[in-house]
Backbone as a chain_set.jsonl record, in Angstrom:
{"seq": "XXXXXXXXXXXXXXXXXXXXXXXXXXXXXXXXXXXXXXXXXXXXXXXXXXXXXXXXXXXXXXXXXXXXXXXXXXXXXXXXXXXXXXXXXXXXXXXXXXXXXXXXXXXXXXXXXXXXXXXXXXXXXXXXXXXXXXXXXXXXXXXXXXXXXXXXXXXXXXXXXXXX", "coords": {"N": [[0.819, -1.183, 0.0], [1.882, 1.179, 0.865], [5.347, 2.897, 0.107], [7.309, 3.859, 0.915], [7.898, 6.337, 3.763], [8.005, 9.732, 3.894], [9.757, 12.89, 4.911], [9.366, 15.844, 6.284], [12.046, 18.628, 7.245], [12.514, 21.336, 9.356], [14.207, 24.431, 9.797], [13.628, 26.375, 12.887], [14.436, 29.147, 13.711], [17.506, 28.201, 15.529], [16.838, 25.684, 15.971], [16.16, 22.128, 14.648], [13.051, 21.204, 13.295], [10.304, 18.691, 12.615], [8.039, 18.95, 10.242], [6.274, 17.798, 8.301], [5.258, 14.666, 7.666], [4.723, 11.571, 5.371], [3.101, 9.201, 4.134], [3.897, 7.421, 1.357], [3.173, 6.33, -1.834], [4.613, 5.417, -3.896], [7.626, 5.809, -5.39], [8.102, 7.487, -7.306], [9.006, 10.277, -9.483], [6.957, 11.571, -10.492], [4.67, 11.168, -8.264], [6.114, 12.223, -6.239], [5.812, 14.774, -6.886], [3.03, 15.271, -7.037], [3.121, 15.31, -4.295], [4.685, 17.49, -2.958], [3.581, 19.443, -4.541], [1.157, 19.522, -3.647], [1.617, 20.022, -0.816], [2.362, 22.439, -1.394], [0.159, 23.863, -1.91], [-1.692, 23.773, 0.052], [-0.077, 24.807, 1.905], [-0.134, 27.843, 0.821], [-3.182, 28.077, 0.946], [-3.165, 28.504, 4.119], [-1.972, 31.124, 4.296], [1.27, 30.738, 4.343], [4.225, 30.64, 3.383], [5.847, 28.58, 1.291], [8.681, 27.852, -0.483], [11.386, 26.675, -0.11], [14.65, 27.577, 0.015], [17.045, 25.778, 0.356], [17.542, 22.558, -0.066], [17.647, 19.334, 1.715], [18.473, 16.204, 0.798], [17.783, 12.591, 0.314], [19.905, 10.491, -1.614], [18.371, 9.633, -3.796], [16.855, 9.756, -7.235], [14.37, 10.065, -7.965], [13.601, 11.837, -5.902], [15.461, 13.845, -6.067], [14.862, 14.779, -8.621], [11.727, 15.646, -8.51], [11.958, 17.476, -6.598], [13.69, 19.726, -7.809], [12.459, 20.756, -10.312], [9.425, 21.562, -8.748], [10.571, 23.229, -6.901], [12.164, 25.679, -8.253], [14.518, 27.172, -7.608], [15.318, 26.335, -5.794], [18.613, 25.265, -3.505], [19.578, 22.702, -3.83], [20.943, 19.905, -1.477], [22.71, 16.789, -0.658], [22.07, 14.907, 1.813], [24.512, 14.184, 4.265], [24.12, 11.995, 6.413], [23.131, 10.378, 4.551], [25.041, 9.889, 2.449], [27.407, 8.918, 3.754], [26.23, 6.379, 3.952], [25.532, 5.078, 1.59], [28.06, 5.118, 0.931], [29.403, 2.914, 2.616], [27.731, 0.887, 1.811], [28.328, -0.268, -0.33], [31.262, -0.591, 0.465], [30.73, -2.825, 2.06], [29.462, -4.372, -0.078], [31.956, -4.751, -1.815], [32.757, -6.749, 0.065], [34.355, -6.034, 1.882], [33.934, -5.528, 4.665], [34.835, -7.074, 7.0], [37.17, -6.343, 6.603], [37.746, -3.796, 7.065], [37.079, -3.869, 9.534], [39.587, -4.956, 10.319], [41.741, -4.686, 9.415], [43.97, -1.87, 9.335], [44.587, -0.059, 7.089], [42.147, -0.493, 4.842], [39.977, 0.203, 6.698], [40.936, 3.042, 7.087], [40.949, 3.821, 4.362], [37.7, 3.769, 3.633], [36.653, 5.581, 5.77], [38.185, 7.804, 5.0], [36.903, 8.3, 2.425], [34.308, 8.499, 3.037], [34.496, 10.734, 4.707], [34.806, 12.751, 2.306], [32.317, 14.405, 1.874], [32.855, 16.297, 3.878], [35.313, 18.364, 3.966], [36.987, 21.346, 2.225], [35.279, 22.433, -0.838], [37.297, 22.532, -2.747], [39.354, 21.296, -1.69], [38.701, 18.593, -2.391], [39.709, 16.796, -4.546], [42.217, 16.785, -4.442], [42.976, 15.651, -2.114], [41.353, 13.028, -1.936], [42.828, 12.161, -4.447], [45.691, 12.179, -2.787], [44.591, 9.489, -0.665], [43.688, 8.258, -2.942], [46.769, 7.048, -3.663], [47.398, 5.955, -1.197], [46.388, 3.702, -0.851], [44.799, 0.354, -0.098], [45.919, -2.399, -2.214], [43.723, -4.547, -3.874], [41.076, -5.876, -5.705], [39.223, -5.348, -4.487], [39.278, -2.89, -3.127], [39.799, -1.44, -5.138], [37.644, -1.49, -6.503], [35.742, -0.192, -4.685], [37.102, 2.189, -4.646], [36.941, 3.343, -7.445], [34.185, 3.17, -7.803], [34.06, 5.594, -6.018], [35.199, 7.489, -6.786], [33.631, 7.652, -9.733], [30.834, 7.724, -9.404], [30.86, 10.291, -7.356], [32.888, 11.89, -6.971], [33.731, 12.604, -9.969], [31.187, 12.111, -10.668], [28.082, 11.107, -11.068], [26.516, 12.707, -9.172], [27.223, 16.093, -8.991], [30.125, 17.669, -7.488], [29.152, 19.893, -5.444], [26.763, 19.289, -4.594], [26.867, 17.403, -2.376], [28.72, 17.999, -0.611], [29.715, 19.917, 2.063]], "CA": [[0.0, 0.0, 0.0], [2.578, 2.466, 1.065], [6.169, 2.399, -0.353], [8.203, 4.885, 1.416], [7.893, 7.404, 4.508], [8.699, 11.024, 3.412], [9.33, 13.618, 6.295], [9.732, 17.214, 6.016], [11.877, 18.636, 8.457], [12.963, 22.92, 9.323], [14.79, 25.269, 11.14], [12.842, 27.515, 13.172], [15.618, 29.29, 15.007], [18.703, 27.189, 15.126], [16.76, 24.073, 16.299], [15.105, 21.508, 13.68], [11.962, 20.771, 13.762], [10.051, 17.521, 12.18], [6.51, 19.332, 10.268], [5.561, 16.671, 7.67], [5.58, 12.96, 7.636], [3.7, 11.076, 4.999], [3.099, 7.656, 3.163], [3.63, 7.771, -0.517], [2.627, 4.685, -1.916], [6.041, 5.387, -4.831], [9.099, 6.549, -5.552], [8.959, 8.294, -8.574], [9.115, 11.723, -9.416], [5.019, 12.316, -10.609], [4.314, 10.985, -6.775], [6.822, 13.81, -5.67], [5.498, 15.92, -7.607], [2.239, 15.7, -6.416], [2.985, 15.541, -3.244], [4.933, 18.344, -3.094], [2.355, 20.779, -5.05], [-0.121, 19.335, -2.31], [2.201, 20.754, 0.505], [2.432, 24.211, -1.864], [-1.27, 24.336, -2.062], [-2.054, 23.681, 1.135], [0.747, 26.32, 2.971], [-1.279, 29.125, 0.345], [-4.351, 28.262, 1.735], [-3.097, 29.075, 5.232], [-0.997, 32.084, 3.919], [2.143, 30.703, 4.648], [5.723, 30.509, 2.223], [6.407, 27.133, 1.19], [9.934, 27.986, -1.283], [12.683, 26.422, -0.002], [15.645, 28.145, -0.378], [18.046, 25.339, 0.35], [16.7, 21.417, 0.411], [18.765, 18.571, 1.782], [17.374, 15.37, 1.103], [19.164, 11.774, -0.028], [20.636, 10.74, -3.259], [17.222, 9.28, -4.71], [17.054, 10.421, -8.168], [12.766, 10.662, -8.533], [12.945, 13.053, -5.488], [15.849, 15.113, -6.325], [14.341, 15.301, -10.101], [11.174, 16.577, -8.318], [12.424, 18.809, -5.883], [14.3, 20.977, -8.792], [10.583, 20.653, -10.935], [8.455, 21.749, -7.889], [11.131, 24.533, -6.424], [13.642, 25.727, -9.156], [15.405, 27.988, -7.106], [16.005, 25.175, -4.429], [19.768, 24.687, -3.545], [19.834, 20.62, -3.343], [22.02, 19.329, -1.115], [22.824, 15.667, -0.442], [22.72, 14.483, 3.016], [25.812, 13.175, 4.78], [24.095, 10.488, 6.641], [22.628, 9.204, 3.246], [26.338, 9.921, 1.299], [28.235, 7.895, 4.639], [25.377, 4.771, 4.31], [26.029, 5.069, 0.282], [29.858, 4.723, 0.699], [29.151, 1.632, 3.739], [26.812, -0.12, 1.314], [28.894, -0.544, -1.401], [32.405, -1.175, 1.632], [29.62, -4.341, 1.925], [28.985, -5.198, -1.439], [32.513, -5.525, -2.469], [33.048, -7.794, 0.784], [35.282, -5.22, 2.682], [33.068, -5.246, 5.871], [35.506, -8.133, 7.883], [38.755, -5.949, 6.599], [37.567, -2.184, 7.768], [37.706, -3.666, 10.713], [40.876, -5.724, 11.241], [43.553, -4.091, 8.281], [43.89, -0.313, 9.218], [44.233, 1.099, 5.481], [41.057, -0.662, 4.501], [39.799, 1.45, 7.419], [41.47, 4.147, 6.762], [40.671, 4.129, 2.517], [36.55, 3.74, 4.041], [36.832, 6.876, 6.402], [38.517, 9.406, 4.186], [35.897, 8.372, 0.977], [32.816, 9.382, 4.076], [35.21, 12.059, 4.957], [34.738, 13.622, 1.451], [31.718, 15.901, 1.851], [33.411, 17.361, 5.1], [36.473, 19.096, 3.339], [36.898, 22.493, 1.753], [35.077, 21.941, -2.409], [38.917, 22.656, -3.36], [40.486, 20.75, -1.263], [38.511, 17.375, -2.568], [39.72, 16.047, -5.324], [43.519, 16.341, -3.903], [42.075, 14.901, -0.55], [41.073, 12.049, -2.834], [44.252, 11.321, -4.81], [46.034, 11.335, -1.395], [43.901, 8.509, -0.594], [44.644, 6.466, -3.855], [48.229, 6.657, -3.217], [47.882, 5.118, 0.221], [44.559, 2.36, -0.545], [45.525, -0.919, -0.945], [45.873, -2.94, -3.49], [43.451, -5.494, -3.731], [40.076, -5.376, -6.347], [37.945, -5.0, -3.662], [39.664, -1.406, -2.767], [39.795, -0.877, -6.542], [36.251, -1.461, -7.175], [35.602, 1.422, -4.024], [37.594, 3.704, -5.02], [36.317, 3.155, -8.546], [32.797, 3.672, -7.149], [33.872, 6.56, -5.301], [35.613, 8.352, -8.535], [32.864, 7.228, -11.049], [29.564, 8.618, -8.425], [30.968, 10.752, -6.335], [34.32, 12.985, -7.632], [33.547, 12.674, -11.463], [30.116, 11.11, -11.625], [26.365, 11.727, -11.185], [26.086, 14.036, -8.57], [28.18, 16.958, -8.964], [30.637, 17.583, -6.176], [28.265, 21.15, -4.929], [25.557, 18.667, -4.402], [26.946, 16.339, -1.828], [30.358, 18.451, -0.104], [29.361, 20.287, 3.251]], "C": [[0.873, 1.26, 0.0], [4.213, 2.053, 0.641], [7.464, 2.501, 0.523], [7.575, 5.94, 2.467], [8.928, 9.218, 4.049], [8.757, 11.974, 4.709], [10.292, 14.494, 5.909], [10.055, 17.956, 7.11], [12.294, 20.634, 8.323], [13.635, 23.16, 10.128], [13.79, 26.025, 11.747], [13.682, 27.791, 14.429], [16.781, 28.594, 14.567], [18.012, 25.942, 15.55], [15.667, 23.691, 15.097], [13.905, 21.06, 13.959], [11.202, 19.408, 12.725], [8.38, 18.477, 11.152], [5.73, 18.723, 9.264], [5.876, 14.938, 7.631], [3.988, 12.731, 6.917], [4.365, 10.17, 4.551], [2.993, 7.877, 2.324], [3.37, 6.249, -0.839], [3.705, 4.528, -3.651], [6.533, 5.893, -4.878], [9.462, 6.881, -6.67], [8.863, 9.44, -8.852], [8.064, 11.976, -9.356], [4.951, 12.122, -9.194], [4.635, 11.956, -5.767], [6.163, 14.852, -6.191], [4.177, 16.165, -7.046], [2.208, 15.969, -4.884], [3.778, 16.832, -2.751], [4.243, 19.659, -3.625], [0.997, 20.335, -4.174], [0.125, 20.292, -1.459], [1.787, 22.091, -0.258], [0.91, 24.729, -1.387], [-1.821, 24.703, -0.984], [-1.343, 24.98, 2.07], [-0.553, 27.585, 2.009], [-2.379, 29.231, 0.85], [-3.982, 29.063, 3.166], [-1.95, 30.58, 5.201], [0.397, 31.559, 4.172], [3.193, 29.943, 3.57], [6.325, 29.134, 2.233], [6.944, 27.206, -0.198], [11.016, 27.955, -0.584], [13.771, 27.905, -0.77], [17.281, 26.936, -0.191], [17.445, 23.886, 0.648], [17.807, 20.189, 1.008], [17.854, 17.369, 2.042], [18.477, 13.947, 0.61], [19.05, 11.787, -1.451], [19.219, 9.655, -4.139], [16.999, 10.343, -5.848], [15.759, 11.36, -8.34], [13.01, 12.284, -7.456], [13.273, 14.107, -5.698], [14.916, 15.448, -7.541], [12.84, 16.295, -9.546], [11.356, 17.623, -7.347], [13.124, 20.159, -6.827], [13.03, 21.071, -9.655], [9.81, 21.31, -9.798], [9.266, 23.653, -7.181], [12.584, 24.614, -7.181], [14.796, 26.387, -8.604], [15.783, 27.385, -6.3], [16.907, 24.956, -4.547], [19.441, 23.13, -3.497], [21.063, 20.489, -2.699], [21.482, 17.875, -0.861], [22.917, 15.532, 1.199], [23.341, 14.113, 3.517], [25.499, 11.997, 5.023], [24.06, 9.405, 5.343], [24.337, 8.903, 2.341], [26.79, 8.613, 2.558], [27.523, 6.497, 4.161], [25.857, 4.441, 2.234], [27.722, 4.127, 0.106], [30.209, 2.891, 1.877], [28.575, 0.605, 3.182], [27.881, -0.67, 0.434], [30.65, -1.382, -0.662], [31.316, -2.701, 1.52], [29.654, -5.056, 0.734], [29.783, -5.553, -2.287], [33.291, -6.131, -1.315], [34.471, -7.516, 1.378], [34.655, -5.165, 3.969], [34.361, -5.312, 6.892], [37.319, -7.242, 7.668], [38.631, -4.671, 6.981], [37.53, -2.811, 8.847], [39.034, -4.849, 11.637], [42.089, -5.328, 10.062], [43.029, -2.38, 8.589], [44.017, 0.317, 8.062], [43.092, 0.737, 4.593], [40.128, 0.07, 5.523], [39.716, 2.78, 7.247], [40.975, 4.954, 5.594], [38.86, 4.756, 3.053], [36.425, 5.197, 4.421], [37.363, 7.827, 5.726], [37.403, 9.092, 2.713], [34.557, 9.015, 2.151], [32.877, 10.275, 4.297], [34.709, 13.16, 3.828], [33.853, 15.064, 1.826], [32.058, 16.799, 3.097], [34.635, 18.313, 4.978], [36.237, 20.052, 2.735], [36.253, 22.055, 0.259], [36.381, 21.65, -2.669], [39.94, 22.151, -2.801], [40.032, 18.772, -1.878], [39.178, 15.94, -3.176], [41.529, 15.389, -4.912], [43.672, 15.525, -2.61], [42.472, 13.415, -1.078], [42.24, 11.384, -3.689], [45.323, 10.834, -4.103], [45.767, 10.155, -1.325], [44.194, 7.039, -1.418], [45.669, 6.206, -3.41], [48.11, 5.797, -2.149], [46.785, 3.699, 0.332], [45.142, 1.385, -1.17], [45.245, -1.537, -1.941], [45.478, -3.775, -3.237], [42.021, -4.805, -4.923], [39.348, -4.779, -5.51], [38.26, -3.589, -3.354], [39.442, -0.896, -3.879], [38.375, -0.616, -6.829], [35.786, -0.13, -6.065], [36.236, 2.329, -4.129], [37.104, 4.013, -6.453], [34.52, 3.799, -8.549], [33.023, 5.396, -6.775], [34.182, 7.797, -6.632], [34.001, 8.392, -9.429], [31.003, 8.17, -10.598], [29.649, 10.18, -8.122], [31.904, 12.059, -7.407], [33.944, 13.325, -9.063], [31.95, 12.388, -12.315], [28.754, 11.83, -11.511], [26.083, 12.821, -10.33], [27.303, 14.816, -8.311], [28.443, 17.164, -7.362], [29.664, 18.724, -5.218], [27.345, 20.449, -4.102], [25.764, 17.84, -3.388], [28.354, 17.119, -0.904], [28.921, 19.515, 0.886], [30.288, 21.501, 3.318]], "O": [[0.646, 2.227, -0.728], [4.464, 0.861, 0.816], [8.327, 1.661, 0.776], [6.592, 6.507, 1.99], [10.118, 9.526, 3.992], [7.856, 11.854, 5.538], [11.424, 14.336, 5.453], [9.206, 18.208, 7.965], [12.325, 21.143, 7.203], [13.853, 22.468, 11.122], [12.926, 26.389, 10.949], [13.764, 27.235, 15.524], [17.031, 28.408, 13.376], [18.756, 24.965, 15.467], [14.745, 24.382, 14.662], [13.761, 20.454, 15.02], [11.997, 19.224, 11.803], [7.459, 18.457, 11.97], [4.533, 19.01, 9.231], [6.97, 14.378, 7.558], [2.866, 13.125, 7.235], [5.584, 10.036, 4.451], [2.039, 8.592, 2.018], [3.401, 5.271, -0.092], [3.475, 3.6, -4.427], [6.216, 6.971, -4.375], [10.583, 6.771, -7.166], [8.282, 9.858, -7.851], [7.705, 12.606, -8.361], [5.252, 13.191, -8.664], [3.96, 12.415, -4.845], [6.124, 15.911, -5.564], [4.041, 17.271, -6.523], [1.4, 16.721, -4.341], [3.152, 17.26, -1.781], [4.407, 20.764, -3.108], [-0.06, 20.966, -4.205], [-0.639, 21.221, -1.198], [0.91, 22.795, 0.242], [0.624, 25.71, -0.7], [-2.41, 25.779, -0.882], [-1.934, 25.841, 2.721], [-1.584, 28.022, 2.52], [-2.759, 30.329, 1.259], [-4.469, 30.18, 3.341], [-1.248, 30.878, 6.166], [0.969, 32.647, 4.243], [2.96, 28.852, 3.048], [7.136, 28.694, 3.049], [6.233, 26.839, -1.134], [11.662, 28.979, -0.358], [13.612, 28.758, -1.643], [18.394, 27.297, -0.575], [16.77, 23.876, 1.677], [18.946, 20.313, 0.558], [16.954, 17.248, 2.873], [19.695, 14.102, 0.529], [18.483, 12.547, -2.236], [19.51, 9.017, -5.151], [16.951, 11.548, -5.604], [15.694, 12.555, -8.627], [12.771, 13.425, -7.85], [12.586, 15.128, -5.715], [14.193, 16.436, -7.414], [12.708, 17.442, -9.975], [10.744, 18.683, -7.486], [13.031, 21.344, -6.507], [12.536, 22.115, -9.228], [9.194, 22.086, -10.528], [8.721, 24.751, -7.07], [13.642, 24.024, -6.962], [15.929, 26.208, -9.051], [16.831, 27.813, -5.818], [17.066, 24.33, -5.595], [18.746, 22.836, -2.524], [22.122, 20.866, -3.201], [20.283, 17.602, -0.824], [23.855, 16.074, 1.783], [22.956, 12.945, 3.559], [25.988, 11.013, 4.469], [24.568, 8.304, 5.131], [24.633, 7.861, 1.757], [26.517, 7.444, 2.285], [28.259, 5.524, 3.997], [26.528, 3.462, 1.908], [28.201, 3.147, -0.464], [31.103, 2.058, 1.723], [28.676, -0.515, 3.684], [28.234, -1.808, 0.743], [31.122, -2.424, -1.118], [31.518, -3.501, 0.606], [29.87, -6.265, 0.646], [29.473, -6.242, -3.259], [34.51, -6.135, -1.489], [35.43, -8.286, 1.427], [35.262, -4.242, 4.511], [34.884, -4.352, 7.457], [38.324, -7.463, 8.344], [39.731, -4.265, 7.355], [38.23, -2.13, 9.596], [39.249, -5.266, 12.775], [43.224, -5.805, 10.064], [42.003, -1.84, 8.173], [43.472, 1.42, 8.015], [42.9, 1.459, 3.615], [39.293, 0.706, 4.881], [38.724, 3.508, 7.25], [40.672, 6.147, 5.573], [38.629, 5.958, 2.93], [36.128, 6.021, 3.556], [36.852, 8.926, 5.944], [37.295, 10.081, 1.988], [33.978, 10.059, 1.851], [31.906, 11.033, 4.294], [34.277, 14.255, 4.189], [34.255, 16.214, 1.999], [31.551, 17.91, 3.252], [34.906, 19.025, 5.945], [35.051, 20.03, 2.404], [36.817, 21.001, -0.034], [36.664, 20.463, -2.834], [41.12, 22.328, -3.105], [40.86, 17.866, -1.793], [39.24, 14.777, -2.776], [41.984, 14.248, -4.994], [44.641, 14.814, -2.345], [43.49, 12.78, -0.804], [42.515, 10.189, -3.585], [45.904, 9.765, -4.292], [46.587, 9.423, -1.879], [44.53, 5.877, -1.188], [45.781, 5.194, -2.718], [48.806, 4.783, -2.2], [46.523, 2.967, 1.287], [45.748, 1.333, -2.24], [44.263, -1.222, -2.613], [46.135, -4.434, -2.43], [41.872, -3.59, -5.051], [38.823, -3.695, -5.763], [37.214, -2.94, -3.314], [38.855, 0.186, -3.856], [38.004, 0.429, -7.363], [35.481, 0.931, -6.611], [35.894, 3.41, -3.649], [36.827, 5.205, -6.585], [33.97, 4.671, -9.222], [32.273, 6.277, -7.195], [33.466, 8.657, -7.145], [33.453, 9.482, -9.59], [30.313, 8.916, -11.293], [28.858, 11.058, -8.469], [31.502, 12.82, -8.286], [33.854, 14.533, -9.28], [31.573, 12.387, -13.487], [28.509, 12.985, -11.859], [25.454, 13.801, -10.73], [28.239, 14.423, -7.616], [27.692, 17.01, -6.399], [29.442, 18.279, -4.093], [27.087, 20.882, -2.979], [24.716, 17.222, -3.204], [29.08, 16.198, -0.529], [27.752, 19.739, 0.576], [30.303, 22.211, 4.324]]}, "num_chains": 1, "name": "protein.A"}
């Protein structure tokens, strides 16, 4: 029935606050889309300004695609937690889990690719070649750093979109 939990959260002040949570019943952009020109409709009714000025949401493609469709002027950012669980899934999937935690430069390689969006934009990419130099040699490092280059540094979501 329902696919996904969506939840809309703010500042008011410096502390966040939680002010939508819903059930979408998909994950593709039209679904965003309406649900998003719901929220619009709905703040107008009660007079109140629903235009982002800066959105931070994860690396799902439908929602970014409707979040830039719904509010064009919306910065997008990427969320850290979602970028860290991104870079952890994939440490998993090429069967690095058991060596991040008993070889310190498989460690090490892990933690500076999560590290990324916490560095200056201009300091990234040299950050990052650091990194090769010192990541071991084995496929399984190759294929994450490969990942991390191919996504991340060079790939689908520009570095703006995902750096802190």
């Amino acid at each position: 029935m329902f696919d996904s939990i969506f939840t809309i959260h703010a500042f008011v002040g410096t502390a966040m606050f939680p002010l939508v949570y819903s059930l979408l019943p998909q994950r593709d952009a039209d679904c965003y889309i309406r649900f998003f020109n719901l929220l619009k409709n709905i703040a107008n009714q009660h007079n109140l300004n629903f235009h982002p000025d800066r959105v931070s949401l994860d690396f799902e493609c439908a929602s970014r695609n409707a979040v830039s469709h719904v509010f064009p002027n919306a910065e997008l950012k990427g969320c850290l937690f979602h970028y860290a669980k991104a870079i952890w899934k994939k440490t998993q999937e090429y069967g690095l889990q058991t060596q991040y935690k008993d070889v310190p430069d498989v460690n090490k390689l892990v933690r500076r690719a999560a590290a990324l969006p916490l560095l200056p934009l201009d300091r990234v990419e040299d950050y990052w070649l650091h990194a090769l130099e010192n990541a071991p040699q084995s496929d399984a490092c190759t294929k994450l750093t490969d990942y991390v280059v191919l996504t991340w540094i060079e790939g689908r979501y520009p570095q703006p979109t995902w750096n802190h």
